[in-house]
DOPA-851012 format. One line per field, with one value per residue: x, y, z of N, C-alpha, C in turn; residue number from 1; residue in three letters. Coordinates in steps of 0.02 Angstrom, whole numbers. Layout:
N
n.east [X_...]
n.north [Y_...]
n.up [Z_...]
ca.east [X_...]
ca.north [Y_...]
ca.up [Z_...]
c.east [X_...]
c.north [Y_...]
c.up [Z_...]
seq [NUM_...]
type [ALA_...]
end
This chain:
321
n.east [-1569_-1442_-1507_-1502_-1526_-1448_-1454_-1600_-1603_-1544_-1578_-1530_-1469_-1364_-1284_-1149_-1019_-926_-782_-712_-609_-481_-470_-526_-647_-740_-901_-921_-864_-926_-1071_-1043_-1028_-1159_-1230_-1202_-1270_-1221_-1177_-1099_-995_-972_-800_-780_-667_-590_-624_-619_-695_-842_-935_-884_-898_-1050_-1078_-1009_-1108_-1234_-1188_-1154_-1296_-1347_-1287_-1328_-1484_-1480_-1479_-1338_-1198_-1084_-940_-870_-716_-599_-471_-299_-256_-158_-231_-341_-498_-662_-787_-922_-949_-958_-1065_-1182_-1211_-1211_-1333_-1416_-1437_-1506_-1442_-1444_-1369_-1236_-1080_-941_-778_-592_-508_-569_-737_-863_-916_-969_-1058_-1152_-1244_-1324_-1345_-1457_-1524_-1551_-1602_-1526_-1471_-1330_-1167_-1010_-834_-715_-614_-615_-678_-731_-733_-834_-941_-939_-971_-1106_-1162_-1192_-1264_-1256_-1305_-1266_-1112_-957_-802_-660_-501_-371_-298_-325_-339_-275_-312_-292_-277_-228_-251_-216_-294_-338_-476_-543_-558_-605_-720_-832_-803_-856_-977_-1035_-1037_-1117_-1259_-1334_-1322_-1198_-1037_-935_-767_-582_-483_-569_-635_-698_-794_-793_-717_-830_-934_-879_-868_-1007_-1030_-968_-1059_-1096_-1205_-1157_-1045_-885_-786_-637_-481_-498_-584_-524_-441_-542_-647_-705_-643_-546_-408_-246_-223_-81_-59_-168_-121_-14_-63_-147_-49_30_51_-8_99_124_140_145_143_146_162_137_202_153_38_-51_-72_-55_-108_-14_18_181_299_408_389_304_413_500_427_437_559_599_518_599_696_636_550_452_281_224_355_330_217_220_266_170_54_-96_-115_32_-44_-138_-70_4_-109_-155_-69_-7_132_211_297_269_164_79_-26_-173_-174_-232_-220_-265_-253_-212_-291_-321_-348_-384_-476_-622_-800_-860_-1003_-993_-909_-958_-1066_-1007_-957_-1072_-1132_-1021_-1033_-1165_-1136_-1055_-1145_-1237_-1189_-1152_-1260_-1309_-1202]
n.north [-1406_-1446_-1539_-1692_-1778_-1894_-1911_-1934_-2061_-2134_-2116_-2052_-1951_-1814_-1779_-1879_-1982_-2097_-2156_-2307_-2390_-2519_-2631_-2523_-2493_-2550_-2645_-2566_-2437_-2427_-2406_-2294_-2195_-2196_-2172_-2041_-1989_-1977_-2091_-2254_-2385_-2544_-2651_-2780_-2862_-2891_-2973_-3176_-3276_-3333_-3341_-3276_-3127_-3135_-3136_-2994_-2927_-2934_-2903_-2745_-2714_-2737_-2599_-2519_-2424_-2339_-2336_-2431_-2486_-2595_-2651_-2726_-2766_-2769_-2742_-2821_-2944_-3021_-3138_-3224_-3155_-3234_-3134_-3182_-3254_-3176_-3088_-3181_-3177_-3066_-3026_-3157_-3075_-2963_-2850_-2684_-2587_-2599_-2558_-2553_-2563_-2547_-2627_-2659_-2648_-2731_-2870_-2995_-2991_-2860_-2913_-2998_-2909_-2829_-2919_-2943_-2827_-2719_-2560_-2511_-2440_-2379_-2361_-2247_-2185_-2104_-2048_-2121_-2264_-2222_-2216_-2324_-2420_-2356_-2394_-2552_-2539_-2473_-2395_-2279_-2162_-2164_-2036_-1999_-1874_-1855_-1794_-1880_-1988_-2160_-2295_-2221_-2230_-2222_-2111_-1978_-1857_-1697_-1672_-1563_-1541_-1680_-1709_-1642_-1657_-1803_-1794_-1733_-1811_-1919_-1970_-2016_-2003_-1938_-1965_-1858_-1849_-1821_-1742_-1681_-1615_-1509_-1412_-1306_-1390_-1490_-1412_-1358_-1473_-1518_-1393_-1410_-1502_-1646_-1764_-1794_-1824_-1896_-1940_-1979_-1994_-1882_-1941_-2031_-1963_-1965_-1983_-2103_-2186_-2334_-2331_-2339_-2227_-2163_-2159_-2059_-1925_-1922_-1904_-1802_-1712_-1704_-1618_-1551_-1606_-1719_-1854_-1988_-2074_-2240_-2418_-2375_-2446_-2592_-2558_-2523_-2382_-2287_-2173_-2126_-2120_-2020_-2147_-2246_-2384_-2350_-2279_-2385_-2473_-2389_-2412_-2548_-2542_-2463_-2551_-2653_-2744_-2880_-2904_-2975_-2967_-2833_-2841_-2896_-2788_-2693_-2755_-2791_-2850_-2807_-2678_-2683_-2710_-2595_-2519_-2543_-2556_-2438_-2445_-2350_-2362_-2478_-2542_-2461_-2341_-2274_-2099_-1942_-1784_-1705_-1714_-1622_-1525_-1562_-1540_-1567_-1707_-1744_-1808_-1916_-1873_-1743_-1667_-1706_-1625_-1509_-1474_-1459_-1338_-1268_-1275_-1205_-1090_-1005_-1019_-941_-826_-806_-757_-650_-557]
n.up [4646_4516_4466_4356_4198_4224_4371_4367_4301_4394_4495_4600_4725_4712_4546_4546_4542_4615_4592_4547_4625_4644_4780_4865_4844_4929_5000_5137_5110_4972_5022_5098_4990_4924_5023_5053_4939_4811_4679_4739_4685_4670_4693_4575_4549_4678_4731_4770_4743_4696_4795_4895_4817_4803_4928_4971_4914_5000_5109_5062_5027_5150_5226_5149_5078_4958_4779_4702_4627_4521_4479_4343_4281_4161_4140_4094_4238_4361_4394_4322_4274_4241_4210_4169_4249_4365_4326_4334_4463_4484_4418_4497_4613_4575_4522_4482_4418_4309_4296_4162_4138_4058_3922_3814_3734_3816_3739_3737_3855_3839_3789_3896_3992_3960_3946_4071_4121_4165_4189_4099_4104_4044_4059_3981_3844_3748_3611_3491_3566_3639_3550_3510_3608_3630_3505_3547_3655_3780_3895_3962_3963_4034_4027_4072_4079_4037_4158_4255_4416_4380_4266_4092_3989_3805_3736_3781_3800_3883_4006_3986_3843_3810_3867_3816_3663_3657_3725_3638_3531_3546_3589_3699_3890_3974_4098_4149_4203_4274_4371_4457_4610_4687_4712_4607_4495_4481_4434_4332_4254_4227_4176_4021_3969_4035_4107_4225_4373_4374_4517_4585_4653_4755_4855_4910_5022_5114_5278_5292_5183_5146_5183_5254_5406_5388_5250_5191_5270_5196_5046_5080_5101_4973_4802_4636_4568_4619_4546_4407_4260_4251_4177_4022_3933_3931_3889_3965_4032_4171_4298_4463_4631_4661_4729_4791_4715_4628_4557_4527_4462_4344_4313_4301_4185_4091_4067_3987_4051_4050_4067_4160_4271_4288_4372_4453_4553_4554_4569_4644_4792_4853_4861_4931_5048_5072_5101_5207_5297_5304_5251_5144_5022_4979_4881_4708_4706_4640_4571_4537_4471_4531_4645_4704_4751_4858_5054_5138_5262_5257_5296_5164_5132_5213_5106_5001_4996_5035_4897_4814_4881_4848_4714_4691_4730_4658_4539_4570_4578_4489_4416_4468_4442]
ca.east [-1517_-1404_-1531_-1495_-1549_-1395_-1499_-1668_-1574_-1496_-1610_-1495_-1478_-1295_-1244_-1098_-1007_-875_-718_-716_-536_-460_-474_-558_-729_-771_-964_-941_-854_-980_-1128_-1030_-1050_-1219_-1278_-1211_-1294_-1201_-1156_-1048_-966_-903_-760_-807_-640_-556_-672_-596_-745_-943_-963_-859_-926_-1106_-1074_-1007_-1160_-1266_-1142_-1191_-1370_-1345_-1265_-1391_-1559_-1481_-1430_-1259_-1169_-1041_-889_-839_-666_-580_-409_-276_-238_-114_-277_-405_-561_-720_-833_-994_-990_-992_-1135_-1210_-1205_-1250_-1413_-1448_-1422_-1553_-1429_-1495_-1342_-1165_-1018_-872_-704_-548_-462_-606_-800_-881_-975_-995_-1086_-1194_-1332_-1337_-1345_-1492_-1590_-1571_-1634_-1497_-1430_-1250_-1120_-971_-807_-697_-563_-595_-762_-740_-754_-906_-998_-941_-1023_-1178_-1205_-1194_-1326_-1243_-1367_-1220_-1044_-908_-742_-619_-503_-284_-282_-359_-304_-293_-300_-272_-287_-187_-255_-203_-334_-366_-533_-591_-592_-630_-784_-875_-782_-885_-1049_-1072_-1039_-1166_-1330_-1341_-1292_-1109_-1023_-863_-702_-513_-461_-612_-604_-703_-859_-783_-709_-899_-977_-854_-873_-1072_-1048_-966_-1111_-1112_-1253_-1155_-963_-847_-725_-592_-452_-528_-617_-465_-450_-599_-638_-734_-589_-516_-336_-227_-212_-7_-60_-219_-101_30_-95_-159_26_58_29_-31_157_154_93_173_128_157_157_127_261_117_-3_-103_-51_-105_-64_-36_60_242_335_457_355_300_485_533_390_458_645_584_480_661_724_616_546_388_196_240_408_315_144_267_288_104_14_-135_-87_63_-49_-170_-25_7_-180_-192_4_48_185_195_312_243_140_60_-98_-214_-200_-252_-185_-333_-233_-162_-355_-355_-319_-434_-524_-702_-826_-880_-1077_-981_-866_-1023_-1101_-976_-968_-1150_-1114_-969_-1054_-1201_-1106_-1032_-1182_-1272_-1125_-1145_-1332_-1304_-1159]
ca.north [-1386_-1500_-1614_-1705_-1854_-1962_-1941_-1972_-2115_-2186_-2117_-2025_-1860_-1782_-1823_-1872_-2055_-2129_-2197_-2380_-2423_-2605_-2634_-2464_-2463_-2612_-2631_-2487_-2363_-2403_-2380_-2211_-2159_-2212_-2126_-1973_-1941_-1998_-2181_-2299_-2443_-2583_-2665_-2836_-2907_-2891_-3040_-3227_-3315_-3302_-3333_-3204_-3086_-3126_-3095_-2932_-2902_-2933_-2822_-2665_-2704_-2709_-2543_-2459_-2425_-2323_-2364_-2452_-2508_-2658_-2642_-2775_-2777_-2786_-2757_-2874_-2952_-3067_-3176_-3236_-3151_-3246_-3085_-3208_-3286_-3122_-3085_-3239_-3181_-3001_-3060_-3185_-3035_-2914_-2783_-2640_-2548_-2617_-2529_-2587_-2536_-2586_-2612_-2676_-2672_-2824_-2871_-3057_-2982_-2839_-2933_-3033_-2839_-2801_-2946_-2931_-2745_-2689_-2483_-2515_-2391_-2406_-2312_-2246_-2137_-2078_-2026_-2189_-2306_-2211_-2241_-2410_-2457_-2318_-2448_-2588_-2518_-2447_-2324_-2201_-2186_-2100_-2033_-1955_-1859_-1853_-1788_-1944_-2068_-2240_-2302_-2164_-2255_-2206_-2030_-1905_-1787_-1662_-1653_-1497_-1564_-1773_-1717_-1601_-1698_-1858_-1763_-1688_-1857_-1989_-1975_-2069_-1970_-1945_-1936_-1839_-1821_-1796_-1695_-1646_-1619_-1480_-1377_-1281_-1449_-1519_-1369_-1357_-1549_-1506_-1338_-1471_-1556_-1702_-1768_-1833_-1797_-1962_-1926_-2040_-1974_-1822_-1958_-2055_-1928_-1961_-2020_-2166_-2228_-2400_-2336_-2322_-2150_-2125_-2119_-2022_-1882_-1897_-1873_-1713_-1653_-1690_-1561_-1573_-1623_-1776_-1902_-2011_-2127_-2301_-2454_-2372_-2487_-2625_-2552_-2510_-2327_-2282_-2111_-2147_-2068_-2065_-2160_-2308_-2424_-2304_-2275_-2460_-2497_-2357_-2440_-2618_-2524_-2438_-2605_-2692_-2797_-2897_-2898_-3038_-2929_-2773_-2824_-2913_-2729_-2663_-2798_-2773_-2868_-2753_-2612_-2684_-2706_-2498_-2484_-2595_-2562_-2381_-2448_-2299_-2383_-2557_-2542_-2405_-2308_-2244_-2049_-1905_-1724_-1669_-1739_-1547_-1477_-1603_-1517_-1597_-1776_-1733_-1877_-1915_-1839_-1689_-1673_-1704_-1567_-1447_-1479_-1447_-1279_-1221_-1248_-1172_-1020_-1004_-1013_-878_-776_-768_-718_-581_-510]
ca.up [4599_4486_4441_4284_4186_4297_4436_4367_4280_4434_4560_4676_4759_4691_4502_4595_4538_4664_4532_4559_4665_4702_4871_4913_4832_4974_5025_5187_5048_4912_5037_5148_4941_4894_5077_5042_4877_4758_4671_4753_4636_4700_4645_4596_4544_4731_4751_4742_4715_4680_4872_4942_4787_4846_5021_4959_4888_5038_5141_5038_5030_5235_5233_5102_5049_4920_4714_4708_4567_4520_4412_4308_4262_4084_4102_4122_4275_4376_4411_4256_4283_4173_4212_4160_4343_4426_4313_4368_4530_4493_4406_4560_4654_4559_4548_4414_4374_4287_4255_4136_4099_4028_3869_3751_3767_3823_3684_3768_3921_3838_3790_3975_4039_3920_3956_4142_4123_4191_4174_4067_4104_4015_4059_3899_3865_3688_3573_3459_3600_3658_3500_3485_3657_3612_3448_3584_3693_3828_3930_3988_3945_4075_4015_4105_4043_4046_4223_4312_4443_4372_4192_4085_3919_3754_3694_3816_3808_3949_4025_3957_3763_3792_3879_3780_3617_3671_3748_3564_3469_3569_3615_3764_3945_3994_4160_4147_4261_4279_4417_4497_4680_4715_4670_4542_4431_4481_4382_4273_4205_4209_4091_3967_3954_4041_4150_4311_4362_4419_4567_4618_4708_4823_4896_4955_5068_5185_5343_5268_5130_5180_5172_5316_5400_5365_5182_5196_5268_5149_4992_5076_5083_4899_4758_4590_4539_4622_4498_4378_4246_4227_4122_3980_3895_3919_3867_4035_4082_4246_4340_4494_4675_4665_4780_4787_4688_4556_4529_4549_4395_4274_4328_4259_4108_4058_4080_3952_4091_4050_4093_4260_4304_4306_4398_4539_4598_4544_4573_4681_4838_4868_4862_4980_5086_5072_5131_5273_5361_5297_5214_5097_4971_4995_4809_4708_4725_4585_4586_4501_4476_4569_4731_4750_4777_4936_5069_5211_5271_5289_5287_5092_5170_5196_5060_4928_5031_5013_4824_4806_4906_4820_4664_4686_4754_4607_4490_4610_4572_4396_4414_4516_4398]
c.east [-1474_-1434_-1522_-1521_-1515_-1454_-1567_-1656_-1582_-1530_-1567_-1491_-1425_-1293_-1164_-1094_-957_-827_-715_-649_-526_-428_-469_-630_-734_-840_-966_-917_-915_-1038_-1102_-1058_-1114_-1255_-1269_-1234_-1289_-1209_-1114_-1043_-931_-877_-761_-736_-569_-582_-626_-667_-816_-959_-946_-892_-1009_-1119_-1070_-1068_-1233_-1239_-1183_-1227_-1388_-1340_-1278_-1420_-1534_-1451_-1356_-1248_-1108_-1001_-873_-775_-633_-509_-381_-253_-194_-177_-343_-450_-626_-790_-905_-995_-994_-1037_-1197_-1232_-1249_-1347_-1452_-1470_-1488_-1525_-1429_-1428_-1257_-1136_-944_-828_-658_-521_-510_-681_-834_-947_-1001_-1038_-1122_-1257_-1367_-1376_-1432_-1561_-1594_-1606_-1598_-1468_-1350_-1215_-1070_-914_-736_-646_-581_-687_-773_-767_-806_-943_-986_-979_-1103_-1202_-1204_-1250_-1303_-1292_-1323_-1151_-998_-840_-726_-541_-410_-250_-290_-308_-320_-291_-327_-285_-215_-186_-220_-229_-361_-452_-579_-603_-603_-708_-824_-888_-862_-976_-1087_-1081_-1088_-1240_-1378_-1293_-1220_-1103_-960_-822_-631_-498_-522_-630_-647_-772_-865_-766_-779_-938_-945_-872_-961_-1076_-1019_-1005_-1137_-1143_-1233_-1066_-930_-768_-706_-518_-432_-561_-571_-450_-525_-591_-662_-672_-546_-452_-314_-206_-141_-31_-109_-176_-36_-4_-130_-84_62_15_33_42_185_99_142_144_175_137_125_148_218_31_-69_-88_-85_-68_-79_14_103_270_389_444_335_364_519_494_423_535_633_555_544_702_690_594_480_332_209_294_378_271_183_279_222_50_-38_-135_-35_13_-102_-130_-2_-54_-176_-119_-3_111_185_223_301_222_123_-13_-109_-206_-198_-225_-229_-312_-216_-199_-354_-320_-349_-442_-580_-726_-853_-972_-1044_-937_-908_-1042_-1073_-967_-1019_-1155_-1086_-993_-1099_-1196_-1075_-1072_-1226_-1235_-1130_-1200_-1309_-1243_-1186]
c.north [-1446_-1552_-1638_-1764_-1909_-1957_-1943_-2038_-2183_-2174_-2105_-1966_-1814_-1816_-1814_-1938_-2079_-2167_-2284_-2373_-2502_-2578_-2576_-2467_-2549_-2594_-2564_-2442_-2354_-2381_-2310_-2158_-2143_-2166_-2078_-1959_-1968_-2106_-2213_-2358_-2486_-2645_-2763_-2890_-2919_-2965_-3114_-3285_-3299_-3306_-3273_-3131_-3069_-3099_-3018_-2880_-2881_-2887_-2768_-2671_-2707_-2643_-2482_-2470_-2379_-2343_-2370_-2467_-2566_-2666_-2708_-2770_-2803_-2779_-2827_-2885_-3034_-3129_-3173_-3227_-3161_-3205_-3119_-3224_-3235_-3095_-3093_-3199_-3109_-2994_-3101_-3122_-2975_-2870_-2732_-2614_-2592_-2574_-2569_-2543_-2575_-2564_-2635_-2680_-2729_-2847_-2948_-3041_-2938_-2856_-2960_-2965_-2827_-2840_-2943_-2860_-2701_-2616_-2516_-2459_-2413_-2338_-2319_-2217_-2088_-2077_-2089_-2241_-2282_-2245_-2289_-2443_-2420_-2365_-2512_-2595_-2499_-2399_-2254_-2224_-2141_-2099_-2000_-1940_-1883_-1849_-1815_-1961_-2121_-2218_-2233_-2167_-2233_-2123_-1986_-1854_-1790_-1680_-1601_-1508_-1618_-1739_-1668_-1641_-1759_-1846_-1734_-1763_-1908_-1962_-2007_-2026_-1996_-1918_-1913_-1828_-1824_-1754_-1652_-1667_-1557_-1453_-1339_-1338_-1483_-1472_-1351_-1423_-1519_-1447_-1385_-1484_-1629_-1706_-1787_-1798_-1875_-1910_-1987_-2024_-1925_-1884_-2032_-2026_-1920_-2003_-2100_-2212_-2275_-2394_-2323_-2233_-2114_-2096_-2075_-1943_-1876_-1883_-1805_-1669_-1650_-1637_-1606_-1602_-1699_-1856_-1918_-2055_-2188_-2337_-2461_-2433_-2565_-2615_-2514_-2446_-2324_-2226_-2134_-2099_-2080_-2089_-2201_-2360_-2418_-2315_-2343_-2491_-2477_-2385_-2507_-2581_-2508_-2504_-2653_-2756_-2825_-2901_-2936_-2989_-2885_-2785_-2859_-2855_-2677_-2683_-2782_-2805_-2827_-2677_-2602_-2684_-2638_-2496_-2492_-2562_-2494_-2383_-2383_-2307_-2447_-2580_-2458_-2387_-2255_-2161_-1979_-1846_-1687_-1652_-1652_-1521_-1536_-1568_-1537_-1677_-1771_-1831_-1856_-1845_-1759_-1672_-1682_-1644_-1505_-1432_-1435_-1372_-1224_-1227_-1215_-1116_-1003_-981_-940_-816_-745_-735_-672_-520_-475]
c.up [4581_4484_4363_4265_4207_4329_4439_4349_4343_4500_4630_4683_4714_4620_4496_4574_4554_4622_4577_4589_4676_4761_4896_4905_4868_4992_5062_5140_5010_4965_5089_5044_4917_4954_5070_5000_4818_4741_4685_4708_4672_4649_4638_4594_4639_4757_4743_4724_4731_4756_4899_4896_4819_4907_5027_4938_4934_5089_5138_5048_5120_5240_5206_5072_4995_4834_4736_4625_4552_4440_4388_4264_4215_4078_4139_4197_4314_4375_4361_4282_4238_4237_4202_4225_4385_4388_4327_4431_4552_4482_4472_4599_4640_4552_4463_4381_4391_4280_4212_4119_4096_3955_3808_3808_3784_3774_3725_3813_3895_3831_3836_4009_4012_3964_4046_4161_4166_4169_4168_4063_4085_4024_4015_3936_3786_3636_3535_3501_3618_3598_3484_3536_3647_3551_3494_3635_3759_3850_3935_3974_4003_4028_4061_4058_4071_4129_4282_4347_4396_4282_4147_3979_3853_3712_3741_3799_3882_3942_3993_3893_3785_3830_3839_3699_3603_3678_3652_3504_3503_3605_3674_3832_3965_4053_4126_4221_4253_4302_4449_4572_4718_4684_4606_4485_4431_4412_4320_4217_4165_4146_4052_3909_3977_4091_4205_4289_4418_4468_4608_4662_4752_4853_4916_5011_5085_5205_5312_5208_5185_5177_5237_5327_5379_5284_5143_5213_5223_5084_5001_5079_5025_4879_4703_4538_4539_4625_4450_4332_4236_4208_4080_3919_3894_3894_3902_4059_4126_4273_4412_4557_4661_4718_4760_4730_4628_4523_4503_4449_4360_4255_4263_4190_4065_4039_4025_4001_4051_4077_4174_4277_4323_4352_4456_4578_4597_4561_4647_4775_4881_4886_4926_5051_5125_5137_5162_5332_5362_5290_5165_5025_4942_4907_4790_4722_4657_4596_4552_4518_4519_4641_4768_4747_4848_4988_5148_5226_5284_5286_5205_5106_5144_5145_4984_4958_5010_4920_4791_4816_4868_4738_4640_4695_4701_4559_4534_4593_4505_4396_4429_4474_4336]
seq [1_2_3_4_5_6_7_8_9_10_11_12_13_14_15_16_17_18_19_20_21_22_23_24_25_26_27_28_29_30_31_32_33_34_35_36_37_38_39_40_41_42_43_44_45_46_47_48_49_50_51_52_53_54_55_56_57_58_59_60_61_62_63_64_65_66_67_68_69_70_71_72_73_74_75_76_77_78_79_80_81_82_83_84_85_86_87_88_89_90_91_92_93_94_95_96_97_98_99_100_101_102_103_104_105_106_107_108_109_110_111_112_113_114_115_116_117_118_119_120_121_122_123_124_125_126_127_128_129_130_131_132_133_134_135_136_137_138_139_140_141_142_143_144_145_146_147_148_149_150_151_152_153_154_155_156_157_158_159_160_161_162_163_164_165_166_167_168_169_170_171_172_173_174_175_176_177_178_179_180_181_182_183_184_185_186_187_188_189_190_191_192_193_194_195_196_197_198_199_200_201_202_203_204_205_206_207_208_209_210_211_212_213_214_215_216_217_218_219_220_221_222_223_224_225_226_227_228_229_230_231_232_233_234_235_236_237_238_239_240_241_242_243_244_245_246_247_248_249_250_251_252_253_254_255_256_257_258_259_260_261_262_263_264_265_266_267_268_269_270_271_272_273_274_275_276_277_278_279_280_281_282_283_284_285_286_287_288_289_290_291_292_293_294_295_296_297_298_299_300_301_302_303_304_305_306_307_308_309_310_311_312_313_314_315_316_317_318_319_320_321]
type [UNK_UNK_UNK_UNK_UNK_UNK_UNK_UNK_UNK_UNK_UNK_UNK_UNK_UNK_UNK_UNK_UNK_UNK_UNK_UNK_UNK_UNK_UNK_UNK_UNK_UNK_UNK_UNK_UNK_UNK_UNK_UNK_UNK_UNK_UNK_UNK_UNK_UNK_UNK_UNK_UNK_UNK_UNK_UNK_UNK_UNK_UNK_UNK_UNK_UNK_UNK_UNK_UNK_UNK_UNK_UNK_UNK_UNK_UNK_UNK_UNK_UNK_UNK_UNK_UNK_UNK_UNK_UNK_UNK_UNK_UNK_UNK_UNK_UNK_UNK_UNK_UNK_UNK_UNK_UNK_UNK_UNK_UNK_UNK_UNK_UNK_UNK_UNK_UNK_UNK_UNK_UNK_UNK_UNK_UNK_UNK_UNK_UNK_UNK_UNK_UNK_UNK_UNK_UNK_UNK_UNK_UNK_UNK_UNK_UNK_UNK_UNK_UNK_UNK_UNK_UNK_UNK_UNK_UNK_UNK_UNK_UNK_UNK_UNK_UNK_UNK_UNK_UNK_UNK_UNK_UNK_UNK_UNK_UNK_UNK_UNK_UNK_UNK_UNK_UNK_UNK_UNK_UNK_UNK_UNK_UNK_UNK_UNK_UNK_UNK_UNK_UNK_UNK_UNK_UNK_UNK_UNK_UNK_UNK_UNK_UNK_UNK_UNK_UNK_UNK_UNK_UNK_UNK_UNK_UNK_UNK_UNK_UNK_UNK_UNK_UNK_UNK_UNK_UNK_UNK_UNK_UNK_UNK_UNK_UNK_UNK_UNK_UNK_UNK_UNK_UNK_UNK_UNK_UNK_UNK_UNK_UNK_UNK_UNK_UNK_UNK_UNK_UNK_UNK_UNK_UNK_UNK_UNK_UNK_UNK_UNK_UNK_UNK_UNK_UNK_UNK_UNK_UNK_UNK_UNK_UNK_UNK_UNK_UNK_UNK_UNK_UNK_UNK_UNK_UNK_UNK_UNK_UNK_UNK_UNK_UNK_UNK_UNK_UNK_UNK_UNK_UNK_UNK_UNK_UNK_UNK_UNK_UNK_UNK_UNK_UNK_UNK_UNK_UNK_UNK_UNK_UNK_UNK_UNK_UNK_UNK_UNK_UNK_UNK_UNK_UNK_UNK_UNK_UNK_UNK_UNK_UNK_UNK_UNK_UNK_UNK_UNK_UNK_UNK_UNK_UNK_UNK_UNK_UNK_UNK_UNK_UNK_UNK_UNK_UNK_UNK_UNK_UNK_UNK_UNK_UNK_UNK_UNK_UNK_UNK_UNK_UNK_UNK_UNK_UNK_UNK_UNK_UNK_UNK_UNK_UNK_UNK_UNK_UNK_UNK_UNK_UNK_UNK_UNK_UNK_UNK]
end
């Protein structure tokens, strides 16, 4: 059950796709993802250079015999990332499937992707940019929809219209997500239309996520209220938990602060800081309205499992009515 052209595509069990994170989707995350079923992504710009990226690369391929994947990174950041040398590296590497996102498609890097024969995933927010990377040659496109963790883009459309919207205008397989967390938003994305479903912060909560445990139990004690966006005012929205930091950004955004003022309190360092101490206001954290279906820590294994379960219980349900 739930086989689709994702996972003849991509050659995995679940069409199930692990949301890329800085400094979570690390080698043991992407391969606890890739073993259970689904696709693990890892995040390539946490990297400082093609060595330590490589290494990263040999990691995963330690830690699994199953498809992985390797994000390449488009928005802005405190630290210039030229995306061709982790190309470089990905190509050395043999690795089949890209993902991009960000704030523009990479037209410099699709044809590298092409000729390496690599599977191009490309993640959107809006039906235009799909068919601008679908005339590009993208293989698959993901959106997600208003209710995500993490960049959030400029439209604000829910989930329930950007994916169907998108699925009807391109011709090329779509993952969808925004707030799915459970077996019912799994089957829900799938009636849609789209061939795979991306989940990114239900799977913060597991045993396997590289965050520390204080803030593992404070995202199962939030509700779907507590979420915020920020720096819209540059351009980058992002929903993310609230805390100190959150608050501290939208402070400077009210403030007319600039791109360096603001990422001094967003900036990815701080947030690794969160992960590693349980600082809880330390930076922010990517997170989605979804957070108020979390209500456990399973391991990812089980936690795809139950998915699988609760959606098939579901579809059994309707037969039988």
């Amino acid at each position: 059950m739930f086989k689709t052209e994702l996972t003849q595509m991509l050659g995995i069990k679940y069409p199930i796709v692990g949301g890329t994170m800085m400094w979570i989707t690390t080698p043991e995350f992407v391969a606890a993802i890739s073993n259970a079923g689904g696709l693990g992504i890892l995040a390539s710009a946490i990297y400082q250079s093609r060595e330590d990226f490589a290494r990263a690369l040999d990691r995963t391929r330690e830690l699994t015999d199953r498809p992985f994947a390797v994000n390449l990174n488009l928005f802005p950041a405190m630290r210039p990332i030229d995306n061709n040398e982790y190309l470089d590296v990905l190509i050395d590497k043999d690795v089949k499937i890209v993902e991009t996102s960000g704030h523009s498609a990479p037209e410099d890097l699709c044809a590298r992707f092409k000729k390496a024969g690599m599977i191009w995933i490309h993640k959107c927010v809006g039906v235009r940019y799909a068919l601008k990377v679908q005339d590009m040659g993208a293989d698959i496109v993901t959106v997600v929809g208003y209710e995500n963790g993490g960049a959030t883009g400029k439209l604000d459309i829910g989930t329930i219209v950007l994916v169907p919207r998108v699925v009807d205008s391109v011709d090329i397989p779509v993952i969808g997500g925004g707030g799915v967390a459970d077996g019912r938003g799994f089957l829900a994305v799938l009636s849609l239309g789209a061939q795979g479903v991306i989940i990114g912060t239900r799977l913060l909560a597991t045993q396997e996520a590289p965050i520390h445990e204080k803030l593992k139990q404070a995202l199962v004690r939030a509700s779907e209220l507590d979420t915020m966006l920020v720096m819209r005012s540059i351009g980058a929205t992002h929903r993310v938990w609230v805390n100190a930091a959150a608050k501290k950004c939208v402070e400077l955004e009210n403030a007319r602060a600039d791109f360096s003022g603001i990422l001094k309190v967003v900036g990815g360092e701080n947030a690794k800081k969160m992960y590693e101490s349980g600082d809880l206001d330390a930076g922010i954290i990517s997170c989605g309205e979804g957070i108020g279906l979390a209500h456990d820590i399973p391991t990812v294994e089980e936690l795809f499992e139950r998915i699988i379960r609760e959606a098939a219980h579901i579809v059994n349900g309707f037969a039988k009515s």
